[in-house]
C-alpha positions as CSV (number, residue, x, y, z in Angstrom):
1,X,-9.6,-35.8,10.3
2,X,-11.1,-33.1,8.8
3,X,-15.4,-32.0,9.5
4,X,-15.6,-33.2,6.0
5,X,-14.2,-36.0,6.5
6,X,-15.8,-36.9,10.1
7,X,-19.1,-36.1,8.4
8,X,-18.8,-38.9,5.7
9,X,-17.4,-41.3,8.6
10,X,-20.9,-40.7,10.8
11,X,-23.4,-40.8,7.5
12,X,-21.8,-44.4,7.1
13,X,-22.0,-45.7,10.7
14,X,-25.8,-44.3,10.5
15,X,-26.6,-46.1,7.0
16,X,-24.7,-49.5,8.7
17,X,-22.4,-49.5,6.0
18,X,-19.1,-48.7,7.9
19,X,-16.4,-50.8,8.4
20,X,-15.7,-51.8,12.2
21,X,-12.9,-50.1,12.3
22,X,-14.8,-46.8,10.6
23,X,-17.5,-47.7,13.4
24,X,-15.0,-47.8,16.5
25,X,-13.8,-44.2,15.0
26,X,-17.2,-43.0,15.1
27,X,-17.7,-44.0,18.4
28,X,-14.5,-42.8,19.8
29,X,-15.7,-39.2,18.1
30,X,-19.2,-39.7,20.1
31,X,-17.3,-40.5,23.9
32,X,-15.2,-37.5,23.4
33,X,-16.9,-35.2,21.9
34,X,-16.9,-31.5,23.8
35,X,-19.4,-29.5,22.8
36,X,-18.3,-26.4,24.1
37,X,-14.7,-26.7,23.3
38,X,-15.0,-28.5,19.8
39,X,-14.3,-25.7,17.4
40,X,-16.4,-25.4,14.1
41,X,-16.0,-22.7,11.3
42,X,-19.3,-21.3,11.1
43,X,-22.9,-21.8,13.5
44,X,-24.3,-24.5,10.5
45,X,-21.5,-26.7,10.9
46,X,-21.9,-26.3,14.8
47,X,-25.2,-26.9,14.4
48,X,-25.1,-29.9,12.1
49,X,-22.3,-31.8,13.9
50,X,-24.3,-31.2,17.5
51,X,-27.7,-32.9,15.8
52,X,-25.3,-35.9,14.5
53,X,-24.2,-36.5,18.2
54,X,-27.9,-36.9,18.8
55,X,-28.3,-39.3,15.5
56,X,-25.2,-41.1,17.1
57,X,-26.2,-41.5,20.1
58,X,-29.7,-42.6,19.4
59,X,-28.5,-45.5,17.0
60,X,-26.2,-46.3,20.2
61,X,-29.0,-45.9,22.5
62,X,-31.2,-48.5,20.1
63,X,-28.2,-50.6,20.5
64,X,-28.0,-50.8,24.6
65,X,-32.0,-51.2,24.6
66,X,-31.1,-54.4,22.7
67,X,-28.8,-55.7,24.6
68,X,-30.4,-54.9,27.8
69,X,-33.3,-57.4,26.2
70,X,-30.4,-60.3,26.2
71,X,-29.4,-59.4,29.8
72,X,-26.6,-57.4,28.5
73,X,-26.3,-54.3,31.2
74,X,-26.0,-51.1,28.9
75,X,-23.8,-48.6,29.6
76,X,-25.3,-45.5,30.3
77,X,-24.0,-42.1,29.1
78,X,-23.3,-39.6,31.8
79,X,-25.3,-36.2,32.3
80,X,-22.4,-33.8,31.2
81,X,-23.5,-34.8,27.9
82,X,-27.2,-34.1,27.9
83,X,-26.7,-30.6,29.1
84,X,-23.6,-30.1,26.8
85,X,-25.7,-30.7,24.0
86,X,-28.9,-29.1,25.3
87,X,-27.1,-25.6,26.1
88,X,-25.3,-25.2,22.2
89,X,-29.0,-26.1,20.7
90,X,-30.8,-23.9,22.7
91,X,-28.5,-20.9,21.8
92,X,-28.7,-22.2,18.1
93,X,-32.6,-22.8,18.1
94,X,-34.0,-22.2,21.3
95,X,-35.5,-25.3,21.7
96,X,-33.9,-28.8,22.5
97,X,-34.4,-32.6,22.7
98,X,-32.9,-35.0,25.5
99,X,-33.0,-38.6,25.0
100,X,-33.3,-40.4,28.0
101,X,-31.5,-43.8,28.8
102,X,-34.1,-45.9,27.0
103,X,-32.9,-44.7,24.2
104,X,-36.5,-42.1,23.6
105,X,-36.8,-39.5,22.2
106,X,-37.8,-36.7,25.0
107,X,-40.3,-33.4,24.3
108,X,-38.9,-30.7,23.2
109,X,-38.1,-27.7,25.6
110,X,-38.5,-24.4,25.4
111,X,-36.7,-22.1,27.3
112,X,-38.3,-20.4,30.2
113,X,-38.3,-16.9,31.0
114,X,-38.8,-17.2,34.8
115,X,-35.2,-18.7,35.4
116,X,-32.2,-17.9,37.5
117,X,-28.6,-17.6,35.9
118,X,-25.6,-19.1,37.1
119,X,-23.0,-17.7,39.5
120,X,-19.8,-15.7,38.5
121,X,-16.4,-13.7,39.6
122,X,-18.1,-12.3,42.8
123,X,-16.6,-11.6,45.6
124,X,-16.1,-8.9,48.3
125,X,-12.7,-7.8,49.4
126,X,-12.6,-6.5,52.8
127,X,-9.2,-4.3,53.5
128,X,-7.0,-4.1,56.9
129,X,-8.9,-0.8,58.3
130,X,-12.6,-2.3,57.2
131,X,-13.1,-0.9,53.7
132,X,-15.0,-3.1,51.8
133,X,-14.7,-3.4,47.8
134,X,-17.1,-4.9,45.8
135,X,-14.8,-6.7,43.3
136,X,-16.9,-7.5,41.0
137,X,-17.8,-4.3,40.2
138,X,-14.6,-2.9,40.5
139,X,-11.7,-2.0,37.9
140,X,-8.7,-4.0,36.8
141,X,-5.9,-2.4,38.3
142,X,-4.2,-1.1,41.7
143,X,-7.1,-1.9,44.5
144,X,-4.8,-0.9,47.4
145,X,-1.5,-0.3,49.2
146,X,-1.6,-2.9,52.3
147,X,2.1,-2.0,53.5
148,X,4.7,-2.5,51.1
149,X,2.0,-4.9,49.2
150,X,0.2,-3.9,46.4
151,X,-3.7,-5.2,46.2
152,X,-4.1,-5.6,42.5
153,X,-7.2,-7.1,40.3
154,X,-5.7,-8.4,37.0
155,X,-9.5,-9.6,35.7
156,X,-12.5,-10.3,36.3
157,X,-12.0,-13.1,38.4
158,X,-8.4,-12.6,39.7
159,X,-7.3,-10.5,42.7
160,X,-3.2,-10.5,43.4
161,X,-0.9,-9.1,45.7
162,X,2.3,-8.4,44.8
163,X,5.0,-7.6,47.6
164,X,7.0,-4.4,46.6
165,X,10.9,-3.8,47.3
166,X,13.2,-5.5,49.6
167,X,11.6,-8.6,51.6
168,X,10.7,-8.4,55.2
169,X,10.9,-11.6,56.9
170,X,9.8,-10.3,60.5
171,X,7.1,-9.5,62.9
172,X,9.3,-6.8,63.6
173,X,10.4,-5.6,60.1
174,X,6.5,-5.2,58.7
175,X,3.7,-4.5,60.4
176,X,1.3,-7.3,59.6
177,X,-2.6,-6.6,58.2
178,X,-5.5,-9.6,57.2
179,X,-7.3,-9.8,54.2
180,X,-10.6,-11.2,54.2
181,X,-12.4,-12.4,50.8
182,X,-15.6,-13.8,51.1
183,X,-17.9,-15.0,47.8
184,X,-21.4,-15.1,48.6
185,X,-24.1,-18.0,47.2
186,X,-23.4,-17.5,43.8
187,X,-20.3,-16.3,43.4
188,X,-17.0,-17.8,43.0
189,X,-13.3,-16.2,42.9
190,X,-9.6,-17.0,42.5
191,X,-7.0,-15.3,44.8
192,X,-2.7,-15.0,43.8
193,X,-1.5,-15.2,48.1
194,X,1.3,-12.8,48.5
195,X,3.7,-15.9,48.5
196,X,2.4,-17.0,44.9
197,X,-0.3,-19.4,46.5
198,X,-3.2,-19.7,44.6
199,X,-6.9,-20.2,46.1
200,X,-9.9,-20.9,44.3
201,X,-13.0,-19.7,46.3
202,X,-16.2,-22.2,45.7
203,X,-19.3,-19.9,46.5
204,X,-20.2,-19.1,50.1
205,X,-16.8,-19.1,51.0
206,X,-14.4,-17.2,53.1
207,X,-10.8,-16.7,53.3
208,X,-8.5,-14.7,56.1
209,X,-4.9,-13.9,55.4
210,X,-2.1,-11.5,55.9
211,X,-1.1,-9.1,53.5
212,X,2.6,-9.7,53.8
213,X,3.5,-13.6,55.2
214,X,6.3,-13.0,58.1
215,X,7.7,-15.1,60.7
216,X,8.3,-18.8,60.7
217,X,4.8,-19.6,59.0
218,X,2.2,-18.9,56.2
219,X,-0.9,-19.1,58.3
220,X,-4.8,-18.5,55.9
221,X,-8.2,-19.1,57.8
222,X,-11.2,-20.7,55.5
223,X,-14.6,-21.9,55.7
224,X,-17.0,-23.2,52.9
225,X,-15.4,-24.7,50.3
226,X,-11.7,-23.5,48.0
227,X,-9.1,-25.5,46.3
228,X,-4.9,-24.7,47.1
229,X,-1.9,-24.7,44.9
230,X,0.5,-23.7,47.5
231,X,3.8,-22.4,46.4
232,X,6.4,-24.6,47.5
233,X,8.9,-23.1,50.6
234,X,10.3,-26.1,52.8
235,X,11.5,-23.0,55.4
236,X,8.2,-21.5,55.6
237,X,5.5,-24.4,55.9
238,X,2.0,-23.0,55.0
239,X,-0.8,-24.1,57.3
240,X,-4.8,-24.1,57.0
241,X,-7.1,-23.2,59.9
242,X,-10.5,-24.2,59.5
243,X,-13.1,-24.9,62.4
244,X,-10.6,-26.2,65.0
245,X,-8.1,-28.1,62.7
246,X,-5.3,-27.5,60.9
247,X,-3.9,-28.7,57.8
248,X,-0.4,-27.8,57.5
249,X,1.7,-28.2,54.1
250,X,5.1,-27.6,52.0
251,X,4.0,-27.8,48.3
252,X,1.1,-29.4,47.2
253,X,-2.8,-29.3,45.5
254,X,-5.8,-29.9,47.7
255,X,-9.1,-28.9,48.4
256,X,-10.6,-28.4,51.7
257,X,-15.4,-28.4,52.4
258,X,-16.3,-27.1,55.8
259,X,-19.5,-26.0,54.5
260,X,-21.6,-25.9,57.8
261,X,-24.9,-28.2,56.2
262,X,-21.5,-31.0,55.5
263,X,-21.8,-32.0,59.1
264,X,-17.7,-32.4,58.6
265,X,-14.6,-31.0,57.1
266,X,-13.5,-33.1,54.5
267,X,-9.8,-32.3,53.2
268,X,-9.2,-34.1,50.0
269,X,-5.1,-34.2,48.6
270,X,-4.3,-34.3,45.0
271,X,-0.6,-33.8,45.0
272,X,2.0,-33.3,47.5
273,X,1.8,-34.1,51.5
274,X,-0.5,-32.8,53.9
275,X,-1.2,-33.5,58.0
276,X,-4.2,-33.0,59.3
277,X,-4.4,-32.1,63.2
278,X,-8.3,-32.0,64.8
279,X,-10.1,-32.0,67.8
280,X,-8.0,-33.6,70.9
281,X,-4.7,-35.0,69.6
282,X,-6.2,-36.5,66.5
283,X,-3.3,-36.2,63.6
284,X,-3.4,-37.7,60.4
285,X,-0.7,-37.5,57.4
286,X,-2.0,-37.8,53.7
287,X,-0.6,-39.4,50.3
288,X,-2.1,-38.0,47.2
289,X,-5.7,-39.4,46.3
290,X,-6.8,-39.8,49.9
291,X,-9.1,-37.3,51.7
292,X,-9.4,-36.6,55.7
293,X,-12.9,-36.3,57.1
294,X,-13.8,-34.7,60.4
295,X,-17.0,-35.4,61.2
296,X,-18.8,-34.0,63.9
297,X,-18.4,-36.8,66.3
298,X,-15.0,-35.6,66.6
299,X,-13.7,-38.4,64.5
300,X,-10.8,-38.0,61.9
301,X,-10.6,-40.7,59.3
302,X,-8.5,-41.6,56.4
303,X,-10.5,-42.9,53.2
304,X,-9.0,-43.2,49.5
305,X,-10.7,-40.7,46.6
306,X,-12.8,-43.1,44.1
307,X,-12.8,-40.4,41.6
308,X,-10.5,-37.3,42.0
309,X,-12.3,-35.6,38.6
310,X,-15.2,-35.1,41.3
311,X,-13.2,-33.5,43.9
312,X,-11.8,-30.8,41.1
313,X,-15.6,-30.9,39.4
314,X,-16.7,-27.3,40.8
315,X,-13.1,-25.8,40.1
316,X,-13.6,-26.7,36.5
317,X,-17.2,-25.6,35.8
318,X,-19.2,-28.7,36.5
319,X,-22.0,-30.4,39.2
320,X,-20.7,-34.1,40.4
321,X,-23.0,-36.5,41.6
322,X,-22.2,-39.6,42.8
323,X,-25.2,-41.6,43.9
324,X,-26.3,-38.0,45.4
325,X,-29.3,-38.1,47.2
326,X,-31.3,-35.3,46.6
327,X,-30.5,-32.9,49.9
328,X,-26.9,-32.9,48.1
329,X,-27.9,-32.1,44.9
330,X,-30.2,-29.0,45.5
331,X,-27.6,-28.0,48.5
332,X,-25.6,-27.6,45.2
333,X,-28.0,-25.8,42.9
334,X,-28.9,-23.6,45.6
335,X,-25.7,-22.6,46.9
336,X,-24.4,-21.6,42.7
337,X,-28.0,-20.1,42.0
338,X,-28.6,-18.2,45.0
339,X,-32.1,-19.5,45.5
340,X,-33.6,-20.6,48.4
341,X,-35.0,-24.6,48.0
342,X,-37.7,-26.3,49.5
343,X,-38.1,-30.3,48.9
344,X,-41.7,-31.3,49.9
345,X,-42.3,-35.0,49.9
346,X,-39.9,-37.8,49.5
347,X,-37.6,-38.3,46.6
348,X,-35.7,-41.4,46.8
349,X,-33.9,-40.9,43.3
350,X,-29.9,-41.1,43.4
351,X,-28.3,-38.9,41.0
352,X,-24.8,-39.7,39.3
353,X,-23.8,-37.9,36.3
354,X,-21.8,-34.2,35.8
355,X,-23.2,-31.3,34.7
356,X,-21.6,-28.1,33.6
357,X,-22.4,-25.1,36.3
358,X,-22.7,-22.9,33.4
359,X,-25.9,-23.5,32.4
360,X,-29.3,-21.7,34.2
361,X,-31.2,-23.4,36.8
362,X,-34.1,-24.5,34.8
363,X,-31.4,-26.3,32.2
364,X,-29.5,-28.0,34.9
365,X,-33.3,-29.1,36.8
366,X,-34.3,-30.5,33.1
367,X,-31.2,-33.1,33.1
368,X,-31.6,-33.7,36.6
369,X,-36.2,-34.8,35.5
370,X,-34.6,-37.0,32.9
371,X,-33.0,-39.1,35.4
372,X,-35.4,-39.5,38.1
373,X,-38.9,-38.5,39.5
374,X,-38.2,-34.5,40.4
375,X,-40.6,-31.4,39.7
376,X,-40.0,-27.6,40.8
377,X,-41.8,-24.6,41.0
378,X,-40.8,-20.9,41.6
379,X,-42.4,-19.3,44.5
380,X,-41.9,-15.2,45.0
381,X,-38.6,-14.0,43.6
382,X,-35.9,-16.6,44.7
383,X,-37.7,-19.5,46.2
384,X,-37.7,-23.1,44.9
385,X,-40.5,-26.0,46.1
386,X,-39.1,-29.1,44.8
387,X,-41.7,-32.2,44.4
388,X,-41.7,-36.0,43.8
C-alpha cells in the first residue's frame, strides 16, 4: 500500500465511512506502526502520518471509553508507543501531545533544557599489563597485540579480537593474558570473544576473559547485566562465572543480571542448553524460555519466562516494565542516565509498558507521569528527588 493510498484509507476510518474490512486495515496500520523505523520520503509526510496515529488512536481511545461504560474492559495501548510518537514530534516541532488511557487529550510539552541524555558505546578496555583505553574515545582500528591476538575496534560500539596464524590449543603453547571491559552507568558495549562469542554489555557491567581461549575450557567472569551468543564448540564447553556460580554451555543465547541492588542472579535461556551450578551442590539444567534465579538465600529455582521480548528489551533499545514497582523503574533510569535518584514518599503505582532507552530522561519520566502519580526534580548536577 502506498502513503497515498494509506492516507485515503485513515481519512475514511476517521469520517466513519470505511468499510470493516478498510477499518480492520486501518487498525492493523495503527498496532504496528514503528515510528522510528517507518520510512517516509520527506519530514511533511513524516510529520503528517505521525499526527494521524494520534487522530487514530484517539477515535480508538473514544471507542474503549465507551465500552469501558458497558463493562467492556478496554485494551490499553502500551508505553513504547507514547514515547515513539512523542520523540519524532518533538524533533519535528518541539512540542508534543500524549493521550492518556482515557482517551484525553494531554498538555502539550515543551522540551526542557535541564535534562540528561541517554547512554551510549562506552566502555573501558583494560589490557593484560594494566593499560587502560578509553574506547569510546578511541579510533577504529588495531587497539593492541595481546599474544598472537590482535585487539581490534571495528566501530563505535564493537571491540574484536582476532587470533592470528597457527592455533594454539595449550597452556603450554600460548602464554595466556585476561581482558577486562567494564561499561560504567550509562554506557553500554558489544564484545566479538576470541572464539567468535559475542557479549552485549548492559551498563555497569563487567566482563573478564582471556585473550587467547586454551585448554579444555572457555572460561569469562561477569557481573551486572550482558546477553551471550556463544559460538558453538561441543570439545570446548564455554562456562560463566559470576558471584559463586557457574553457568556452563555448548551453543546457545542467554542473558545473565547479577546487578548487586537484584538481591539474586537471575540467568534467563533463549536458545540452546545451559546448567546452572550455585552455592552448595545446587545444579540446575535449563530448556529455552526458562530462567534460573539465585537469590540470596542461597536458593536456586527454576521458573518459565512470561515474556522473553522483556528479557532481550535492554539489548534492543528499550525500558520493560512489568508491574514494576517504582524502586525497579528508577534503578533503570538511573543506571542508563547516570544520575543519582532519590524517591521521597510512597508511590504505590505499578508500571507496565516499554519504552525506547533512546530518548532523554525527562521524555522517558513524561510517559512514566501519564501512567501513574510520579513527579521529579533536579537537584545539583546529577541528582534526581522523585515524589508522589
Amino acid at each position: 500500500m502506498t502513503e497515498q493510498q494509506l492516507s485515503k484509507l485513515i481519512e475514511k476510518y476517521l469520517s466513519g465511512s470505511a468499510s470493516e474490512e478498510e477499518r480492520i486495515k486501518v487498525e492493523r496500520w495503527y498496532e504496528s506502526f514503528d515510528a522510528y523505523e517507518m520510512g517516509f520520503d520527506e519530514e511533511e509526510n513524516k510529520e503528517s502520518f505521525l499526527r494521524s496515529w494520534l487522530r487514530v488512536q484517539e477515535k480508538i481511545a473514544d471507542t474503549e471509553v465507551k465500552e469501558e461504560n458497558l463493562d467492556i474492559q478496554p485494551k490499553y495501548k502500551v508505553l513504547y508507543r507514547w514515547a515513539a510518537i512523542a520523540a519524532i514530534l518533538i524533533l519535528i516541532s518541539g512540542t508534543y501531545f500524549l493521550v492518556n488511557k482515557n482517551g484525553d487529550r494531554g498538555i502539550a510539552v515543551q522540551q526542557i533544557k535541564n535534562d540528561f541524555k541517554p547512554g551510549g558505546n562506552k566502555a573501558v578496555l583494560t589490557l593484560g599489563n594494566g593499560q587502560k583505553i578509553v574506547l569510546d574515545s578511541s579510533n577504529k582500528g588495531l587497539l593492541s597485540m595481546q599474544g598472537n591476538t590482535k585487539v581490534l575496534k571495528l566501530n563505535k560500539g564493537l571491540l574484536s579480537y582476532k587470533a592470528e596464524g597457527e592455533k594454539q590449543k595449550t597452556k603450554k603453547q600460548v602464554k595466556v593474558t585476561f581482558n577486562t571491559i567494564s561499561t560504567p552507568r550509562g554506557g553500554k558495549y558489544e564484545v566479538v570473544l576470541p572464539d567468535g562469542s559475542k557479549v552485549w554489555m548492559n551498563a555497569g557491567s563487567f566482563l573478564k576473559f582471556p585473550t587467547s581461549f586454551v585448554g579444555d575450557k572457555r572460561v569469562v567472569e561477569m557481573t551486572g547485566e550482558a546477553y551471550f551468543e556463544i559460538a558453538p564448540n561441543q570439545d570446548i564447553p564455554f562456562e560463566v562465572e559470576v558471584k559463586g556460580m557457574t553457568v556452563k554451555v555448548l551453543g546457545t543465547h542467554f542473558n545473565i543480571r547479577a546487578y548487586e541492588e537484584d538481591k539474586g542472579i537471575r540467568t534467563a535461556l533463549l536458545e540452546g542448553k545451559v546448567s546452572v551450578a550455585a552455592g552448595e551442590g545446587q545444579k540446575v539444567v535449563l530448556d529455552p524460555g526458562q530462567r534460573a534465579i539465585w537469590d540470596m538465600n542461597g536458593d536456586l529455582a527454576v521458573e518459565k519466562i512470561k515474556n522473553q521480548q522483556q528479557i532481550m528489551a535492554w539489548k534492543n533499545g528499550l525500558f520493560w516494565f512489568e508491574s514494576s514497582g517504582i524502586d525497579e523503574v528508577m534503578r533503570k533510569l538511573s543506571r542508563w542516565y547516570d544520575v543519582d535518584i532519590e524517591i521521597k514518599g510512597s508511590i504505590p503505582d505499578l508500571f507496565t509498558g516499554s519504552i525506547p532507552r533512546k530518548l532523554s530522561f525527562s521524555e522517558v519520566f513524561e510517559v512514566l507521569q501519564k501512567t501513574g502519580s510520579v513527579h521529579y526534580e533536579i537537584e545539583g548536577d546529577r541528582k534526581v528527588i522523585v515524589t508522589p
